[in-house]
N, C-alpha and C positions, 0 to 999 in steps of 0.2 A: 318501745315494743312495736315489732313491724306488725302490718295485716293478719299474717299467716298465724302469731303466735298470738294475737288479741281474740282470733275466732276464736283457737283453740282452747283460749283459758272461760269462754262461756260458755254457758252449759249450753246445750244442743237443743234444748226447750226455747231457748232466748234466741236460735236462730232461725230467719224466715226461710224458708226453701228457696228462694232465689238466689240468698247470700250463699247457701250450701253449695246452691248449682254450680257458682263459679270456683270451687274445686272441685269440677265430675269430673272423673268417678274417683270418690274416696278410697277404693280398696276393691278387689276383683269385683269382675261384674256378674251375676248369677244368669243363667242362662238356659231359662227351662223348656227342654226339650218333651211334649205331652206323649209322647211315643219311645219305643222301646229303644235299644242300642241295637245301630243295624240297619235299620229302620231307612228310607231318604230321608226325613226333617232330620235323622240322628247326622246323617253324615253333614246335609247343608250346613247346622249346625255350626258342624266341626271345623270346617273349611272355613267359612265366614267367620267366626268366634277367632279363631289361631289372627288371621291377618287383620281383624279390626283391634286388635292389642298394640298393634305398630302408631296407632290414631290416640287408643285411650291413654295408652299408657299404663294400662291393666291389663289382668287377662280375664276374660271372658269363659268363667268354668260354665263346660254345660253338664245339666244332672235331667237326668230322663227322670220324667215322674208318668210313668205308664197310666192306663186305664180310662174305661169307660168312654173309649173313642176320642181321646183328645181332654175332655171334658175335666179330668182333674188336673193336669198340669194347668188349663188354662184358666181354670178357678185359682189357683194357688199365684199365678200372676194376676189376675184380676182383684184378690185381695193383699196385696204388695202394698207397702210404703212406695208413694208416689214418688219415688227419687230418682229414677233409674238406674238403680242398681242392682233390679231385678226386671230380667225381660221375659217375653214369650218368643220361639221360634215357633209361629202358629201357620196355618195349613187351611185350606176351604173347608177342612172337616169344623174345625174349632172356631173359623173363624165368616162363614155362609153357611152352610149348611146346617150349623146343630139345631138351630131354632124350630129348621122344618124335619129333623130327623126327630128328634126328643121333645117330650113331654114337657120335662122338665128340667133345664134349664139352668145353672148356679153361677151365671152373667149375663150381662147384658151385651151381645157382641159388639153394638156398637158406641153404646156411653161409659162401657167399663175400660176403653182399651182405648191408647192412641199409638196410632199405627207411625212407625220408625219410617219405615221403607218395603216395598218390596224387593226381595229378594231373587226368587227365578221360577220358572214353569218348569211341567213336565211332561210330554205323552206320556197315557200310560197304556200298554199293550196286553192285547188278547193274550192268553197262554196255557196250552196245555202240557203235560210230561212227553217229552221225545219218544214215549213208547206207546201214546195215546194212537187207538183207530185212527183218530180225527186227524186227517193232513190240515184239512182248511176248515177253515168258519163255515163254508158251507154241512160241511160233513159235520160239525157238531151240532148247530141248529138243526139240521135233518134227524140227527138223533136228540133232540130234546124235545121235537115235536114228534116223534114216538113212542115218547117214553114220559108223559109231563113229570116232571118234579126227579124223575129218573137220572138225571145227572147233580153233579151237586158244584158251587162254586165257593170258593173260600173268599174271605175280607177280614182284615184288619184294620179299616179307617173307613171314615164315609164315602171319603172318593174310590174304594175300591168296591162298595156295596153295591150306592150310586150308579155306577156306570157298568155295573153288570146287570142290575135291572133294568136299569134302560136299555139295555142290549135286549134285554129278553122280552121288555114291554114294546120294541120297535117290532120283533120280530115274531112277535106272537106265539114265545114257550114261553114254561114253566120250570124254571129252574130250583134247586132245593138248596137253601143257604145256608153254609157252616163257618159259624165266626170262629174269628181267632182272636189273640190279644197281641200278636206283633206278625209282621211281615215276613219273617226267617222264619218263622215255624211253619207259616201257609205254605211258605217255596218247597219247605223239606217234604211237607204231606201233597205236595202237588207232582213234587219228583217222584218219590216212593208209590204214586197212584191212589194212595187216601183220598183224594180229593180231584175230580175233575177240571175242575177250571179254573183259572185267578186271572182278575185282571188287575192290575198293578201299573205303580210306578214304573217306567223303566228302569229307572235305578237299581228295582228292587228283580224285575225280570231279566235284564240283559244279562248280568253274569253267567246267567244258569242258563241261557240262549248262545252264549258267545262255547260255552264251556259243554255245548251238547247233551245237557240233561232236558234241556226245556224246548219248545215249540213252539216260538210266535205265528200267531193264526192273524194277527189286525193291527191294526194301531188306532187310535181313539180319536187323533186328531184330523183333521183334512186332509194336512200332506203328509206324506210318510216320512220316518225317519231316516237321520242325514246315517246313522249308525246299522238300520236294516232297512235299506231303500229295495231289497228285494219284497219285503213282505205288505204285501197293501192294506189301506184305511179301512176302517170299517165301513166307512162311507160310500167306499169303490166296488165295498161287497152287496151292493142291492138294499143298504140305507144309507141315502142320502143324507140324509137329515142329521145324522147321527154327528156330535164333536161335543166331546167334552176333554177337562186336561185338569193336572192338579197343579199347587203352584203353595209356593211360602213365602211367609211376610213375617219380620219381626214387631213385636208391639211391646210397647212400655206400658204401666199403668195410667188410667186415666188423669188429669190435673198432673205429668210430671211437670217439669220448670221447663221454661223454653229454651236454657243455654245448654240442657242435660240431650235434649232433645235433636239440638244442633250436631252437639256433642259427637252422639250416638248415631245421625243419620251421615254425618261426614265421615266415620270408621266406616258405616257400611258402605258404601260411595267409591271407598279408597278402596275397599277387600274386593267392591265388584268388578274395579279396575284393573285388577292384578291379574294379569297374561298365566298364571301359571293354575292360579282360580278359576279362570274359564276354562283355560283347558278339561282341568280335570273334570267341571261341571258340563260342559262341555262334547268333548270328543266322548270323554271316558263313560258318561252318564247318562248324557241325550237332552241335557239342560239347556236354557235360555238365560242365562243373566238378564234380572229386570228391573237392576236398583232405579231408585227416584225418590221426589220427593216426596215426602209425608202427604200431603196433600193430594197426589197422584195416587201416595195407595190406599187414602180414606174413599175416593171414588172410582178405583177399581174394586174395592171389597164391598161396599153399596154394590156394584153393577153383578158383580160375582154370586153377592146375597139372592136377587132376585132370579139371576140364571140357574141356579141350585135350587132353589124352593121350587121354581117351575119344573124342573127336571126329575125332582124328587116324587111331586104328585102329581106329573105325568106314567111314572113309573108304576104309580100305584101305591107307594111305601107309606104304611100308617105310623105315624109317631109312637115311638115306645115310650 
């Protein structure tokens, strides 16, 4: 009886997790997306998950498990069989900031999870409806500071909350906030005029910017985008100070096995390689590819944690 078929015949109680690791992954890899279909983390996802199959050997399904800001898909990997055969594609919402957004809490961001890799950044850009008064960011802060609470801005994630209150806590209005539960529904009620303002992914702005429904007024980071290098940072608009961005990291459950790990971070490694992957993250989307090593993204997301918390209650934002 070889290896293969001696595991096989004992029962799975009788095996240690390291002896399982060296057949990872057993059978497709679960791949939970905390956010809606649509979404940026939906598409990173999707992109990365298709080309780390060429690595596993499997394929990497992803299943959106929407709600609560991130916060139940990333429970539902936090209490995962440590095998990696269930991952998180998580976000600064899920994976910095919930601590200082929410009350409460259903992990621990950083002893429940062990971080794969990161995956890539994003500016995310000012935006109003292409039929909005407002040309520029000046002209909308001019009206919100005549009107407090008179204008209203949409969010579906924390980095899209985040960094519209900080917009408004730099600039001294009061803007009036209408959640959403996914990204495409903000975009439809921001085109339609329901809704004032969204600052988002680009991901989740450019389409409707490139396609003339939408209005970028800023960009969030320092430099401007390589995709609208006519539209300036908000930094350039009279706050300096201002730079925030959002960005995804994949993570496994805490204690997986170290070969699972290997595994998992040499697919993504391989998928961030692939020329036809960045492009489309890339040109197509305004992305940074930013795979590494596990250890690179346990102290990017420390570093990340503390610039979120401070951002958060600079802003003013009370934990719900």
């Amino acid at each position: 009886m070889n290896r293969r078929q001696l595991l096989a015949a004992l029962p799975a109680t009788a095996l240690p997790l390291g002896a399982l690791a060296q057949d990872f992954p057993s059978g497709p890899v679960r791949g939970i997306v905390p956010f809606a279909a649509g979404s940026a983390t939906d598409t990173v996802a999707r992109l990365f998950g298709e080309k780390m199959r060429e690595t596993l050997g499997q394929p990497v399904v992803v299943e959106n498990r929407a709600g609560a800001n991130g916060l139940i898909g990333a429970e539902a990997v936090a209490r995962a069989p440590a095998d990696g055969q269930t991952l998180l594609f998580g976000t600064n919402s899920t994976n910095a900031a919930a601590n200082a957004l929410f009350r409460r809490v259903p992990f621990d961001m950083e002893r429940d999870f062990a971080p794969v890799s990161l995956l890539c950044s994003v500016p995310l850009l000012v935006a109003v409806s292409a039929s909005s008064p407002h040309r520029t960011l000046a002209d909308l802060l001019a009206a919100a500071r005549a009107r407090p609470e008179g204008l209203t801005f949409a969010s579906a994630s924390a980095s899209q909350r985040v960094s519209t209150e900080m917009l408004a806590s730099m600039a001294g209005v009061k803007l009036l906030h209408v959640p959403y539960r996914a990204s495409p529904a903000a975009v439809q009620d921001l085109i339609a005029g329901r809704v004032d303002l969204f600052v988002a992914d680009q991901a989740v702005i450019l389409p409707g910017v490139q396609g003339g429904q939408l209005r970028a007024l800023g960009v969030t980071t320092r430099d401007r985008s390589a995709q609208l290098p006519d539209v300036p940072s908000v930094a350039e608009q009279g706050l300096p100070n201002y730079e925030i961005f959002a960005w995804f990291v994949l993570c496994a459950p805490a204690n997986t096995p170290a070969r699972a790990m290997e595994r998992l971070n040499a697919a993504v490694r391989h998928a961030g390689a692939d020329a036809t992957l960045r492009e489309r993250l890339g040109t197509g989307m305004g992305m940074t590819v930013r795979t590494g090593s596990p250890e690179q993204a346990r102290a990017f997301m420390q570093a990340e944690t503390v610039k979120w918390t401070n951002a958060i209650r600079a802003a003013g934002i009370e934990p719900e």
